[in-house]
N, C-alpha and C positions, 0 to 999 in steps of 0.2 A: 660744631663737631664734637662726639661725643666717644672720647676714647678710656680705658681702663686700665688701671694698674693693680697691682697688689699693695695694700697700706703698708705693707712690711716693704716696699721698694721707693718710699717718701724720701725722696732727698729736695729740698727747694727753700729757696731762700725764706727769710723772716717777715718777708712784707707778703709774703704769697696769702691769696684767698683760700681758708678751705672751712668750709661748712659743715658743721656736726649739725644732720637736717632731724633728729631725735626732738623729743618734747625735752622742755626744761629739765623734768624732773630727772629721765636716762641721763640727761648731755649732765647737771650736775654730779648725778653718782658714778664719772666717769669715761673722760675723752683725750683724744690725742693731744699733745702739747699743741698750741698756736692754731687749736680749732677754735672757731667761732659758732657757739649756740646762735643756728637760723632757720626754726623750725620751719617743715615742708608748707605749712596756711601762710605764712608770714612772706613765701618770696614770690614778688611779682614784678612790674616791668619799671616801676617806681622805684624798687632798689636796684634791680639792675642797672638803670640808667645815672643812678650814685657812682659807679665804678667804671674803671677805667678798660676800653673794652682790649687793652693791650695785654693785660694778665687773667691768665687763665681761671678756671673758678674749681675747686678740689671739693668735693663733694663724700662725705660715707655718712653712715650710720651706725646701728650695733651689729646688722650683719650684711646688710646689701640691696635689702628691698625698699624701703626708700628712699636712700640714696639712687638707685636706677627710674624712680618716679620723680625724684628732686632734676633727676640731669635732664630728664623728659621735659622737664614743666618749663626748665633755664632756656633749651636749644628750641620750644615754641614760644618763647617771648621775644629770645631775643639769637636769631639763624649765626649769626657772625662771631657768638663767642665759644670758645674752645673751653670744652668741662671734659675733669677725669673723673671718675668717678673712683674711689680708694676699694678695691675690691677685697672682702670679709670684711671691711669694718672694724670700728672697738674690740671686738671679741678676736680676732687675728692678730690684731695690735696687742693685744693683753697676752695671749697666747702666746706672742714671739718675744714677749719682754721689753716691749716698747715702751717710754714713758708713759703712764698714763696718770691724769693729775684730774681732781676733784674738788668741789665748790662745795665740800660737806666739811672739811675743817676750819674753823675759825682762824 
């Protein structure tokens, strides 16, 4: 099931799944705290089946369009897990002042 929120309405605990699905290079020059670099080639039903299908999977990008192809690609591999997709992405996050942290300082 594949439902949407606004990234500016993230509230969820520290263990949550959430997927910055951006190439290395975007998700380095900047993503929301506690996202995980998982770009959209890299997910298929072998990492799926790593995770616990009890928690949900959070999904954006820099502004929504692959993130809506990332939650596409999750709900045909695997029908039974629940994805949000963070609607605007990075750039709504940075817009509304929300942490945003980088893998460009040493």
């Amino acid at each position: 099931m594949i439902k949407e929120i606004p990234v500016t309405e993230l509230s969820i605990n520290q263990n949550a799944i959430i997927w910055d699905v951006r190439d290395v290079k975007a998700y380095a020059e900047g993503h929301i705290r506690g996202a995980k670099n998982q770009p959209l080639e890299t997910i298929n039903a072998e990492l799926l089946a790593t995770l616990s299908i009890t928690q949900p999977i959070y999904v954006l990008c820099g502004g929504g369009t692959k993130a809506g192809k990332a939650a596409a690609l999750i709900e045909s591999l695997d029908s039974q897990r629940e994805i949000v997709i963070l609607t605007g992405g990075t750039r709504a996050a940075k817009a509304a002042g929300m942490v945003i942290e980088d893998n460009l300082t040493p």
